[in-house]
C-alpha positions, 0 to 999 in steps of 0.5 A: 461658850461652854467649857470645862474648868480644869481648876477651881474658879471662885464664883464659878465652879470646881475643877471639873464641871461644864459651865456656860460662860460669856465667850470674852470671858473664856477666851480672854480670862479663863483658857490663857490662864488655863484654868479652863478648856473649851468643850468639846465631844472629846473634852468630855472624857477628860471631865471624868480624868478631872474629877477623879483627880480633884477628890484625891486632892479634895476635902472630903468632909466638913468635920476634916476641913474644921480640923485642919481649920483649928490647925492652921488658925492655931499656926503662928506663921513667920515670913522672912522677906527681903525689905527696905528701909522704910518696910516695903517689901522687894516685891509682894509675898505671894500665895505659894510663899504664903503656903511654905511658911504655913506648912514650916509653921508646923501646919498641914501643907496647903494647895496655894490655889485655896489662898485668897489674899485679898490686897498683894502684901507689900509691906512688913507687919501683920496680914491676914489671908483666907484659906478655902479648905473646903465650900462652907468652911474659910480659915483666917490665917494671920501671918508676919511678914518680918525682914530677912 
C-alpha cells in the first residue's frame, strides 16, 4: 500500500515522503496512529504542505545539530516524579516530560518525537535517552529521575 507519512517513522522515512508499505502495516500500525495517510491523486498536494512544514521545524545543518548536541549533552536534567517507597514510579516518565526537564535544565526546547527512550522509565535513578537531532547525529541525554 502506498501512503504518505505525516510524521517521522524510524526506519521508514520522514514526514512527508511516499513509501510503499505492507497493507496490515498501514492499516493497523501506522494511519491509527496517525503517523501516516493513504495516497491518493489528492494526497499528493498535501505532500508538498508537509514538507514545507517539516524544514521550518527541521535541523538543517550537521554543524547546528552538533551544537544543540553539546548542548543537551552538557544539560543536567532533573526529573521530579511522584514514587513509591520502594522507588517506583506512579506511572512512567514519558518523552513529553523527558522534553520539559531538558528544556528547564536550561537546553534548547525538543520535538518529544525525536526521544527514543528505549525501555519505559519506571523507577527513580539515572537513565539515559536518545535524541535524534538530525539523520547522522544522536545525543545521549542522562537524565535523574528523583522523588517529588
Amino acid at each position: 500500500m502506498k501512503i504518505i507519512l505525516t510524521n517521522e517513522v524510524s526506519g521508514l522515512g520522514a514526514a512527508g515522503d511516499v513509501v510503499d508499505v505492507r497493507d496490515g502495516y498501514a492499516r493497523n500500525y501506522l494511519i491509527p496512529r496517525r503517523v501516516a495517510i493513504r495516497w491518493t491523486k489528492g494526497g499528493e498536494k498535501d505532500v508538498a504542505q508537509i514538507r514545507r512544514a517539516r524544514k521550518i521545524h527541521e535541523i538543517a545543518t550537521i554543524e547546528q545539530a552538533n551544537e544543540i548536541k553539546t548542548r543537551i549533552e552538557g544539560a543536567n536534567v532533573r526529573l521530579k516524579v511522584r514514587a513509591g517507597d520502594q522507588g517506583r514510579l506512579f506511572g512512567s516518565v514519558t518523552p513529553a516530560d523527558i522534553a520539559g526537564a531538558v528544556k528547564d535544565a536550561g537546553g534548547p526546547e525538543i520535538d518529544k518525537r525525536r526521544i527514543e527512550v528505549g525501555a519505559p522509565i519506571k523507577t527513580l535513578g539515572s537513565h539515559q535517552v536518545s535524541v535524534r537531532l538530525h539523520a547522522d547525529v544522536a545525543a545521549k541525554v542522562d537524565i535523574e529521575v528523583v522523588p517529588a
